[in-house]
N, C-alpha and C positions, 0 to 999 in steps of 0.2 A: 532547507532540509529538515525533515522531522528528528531531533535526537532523543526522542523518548526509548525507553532501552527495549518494552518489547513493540516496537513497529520496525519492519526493516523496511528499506525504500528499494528502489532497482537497481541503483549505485550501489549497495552497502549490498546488494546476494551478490551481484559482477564478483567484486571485489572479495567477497568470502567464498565463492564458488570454488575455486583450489584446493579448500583446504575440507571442503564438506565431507568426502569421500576419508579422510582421514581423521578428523576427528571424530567420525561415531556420531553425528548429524545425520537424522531423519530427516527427508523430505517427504511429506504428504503433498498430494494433491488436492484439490478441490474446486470445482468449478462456482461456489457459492464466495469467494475472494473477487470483488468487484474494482475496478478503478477509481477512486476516488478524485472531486474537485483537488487542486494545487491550493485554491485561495478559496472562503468562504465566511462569510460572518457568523461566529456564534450564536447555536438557541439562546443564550441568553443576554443577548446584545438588545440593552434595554431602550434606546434612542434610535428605533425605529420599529414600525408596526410589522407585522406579519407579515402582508403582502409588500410590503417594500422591502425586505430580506429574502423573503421568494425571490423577488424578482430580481432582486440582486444579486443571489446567489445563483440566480440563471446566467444573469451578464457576466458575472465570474468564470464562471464554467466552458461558456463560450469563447468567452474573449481568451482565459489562461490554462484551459485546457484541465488535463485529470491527471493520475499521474498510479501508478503501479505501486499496491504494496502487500507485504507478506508478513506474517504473524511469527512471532516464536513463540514455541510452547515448556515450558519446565525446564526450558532451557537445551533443550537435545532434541526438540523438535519443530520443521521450520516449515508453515502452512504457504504454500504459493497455489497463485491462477494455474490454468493448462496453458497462457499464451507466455507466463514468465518463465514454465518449465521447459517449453521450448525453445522459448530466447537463450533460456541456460540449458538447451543440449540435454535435460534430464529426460531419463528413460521413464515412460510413463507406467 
């Protein structure tokens, strides 16, 4: 699980969605919020060429899938997909 403080994952909106509506949390929308790889080698993973990080970052992709994530902004506002605001029930 990503814990950098501003990436939220799809467990961590679940889990804050209760309280959204009460503490004064904006949700935006944005359909430019993409799924992201689970697993992927760093640009700057130096022990390996270009095209052998492509391609492994394709067999990553494939093999572990992508995985949903959402932005917070200034701290009182929270950027999701249109398919995570539906997962969460939000009015569009």
């Amino acid at each position: 699980m990503n814990i950098q403080e501003d990436i939220l994952t799809m467990d961590k909106m679940l889990l804050a969605s209760g309280r959204l509506g009460m503490g004064g949390i904006r949700i935006q929308i944005s359909p430019l919020i993409q799924p992201v790889a689970r697993i992927q080698l760093r640009h700057n993973f130096k022990w390996c060429s270009e095209p052998c990080r492509s391609e492994m970052n394709h067999w990553l992709k494939d093999t572990f899938g992508t995985k949903e994530v959402c932005y917070m902004l200034n701290g009182n506002t929270i950027v999701v997909s249109p398919e995570q605001a539906a997962a969460l029930k939000l009015e569009v």
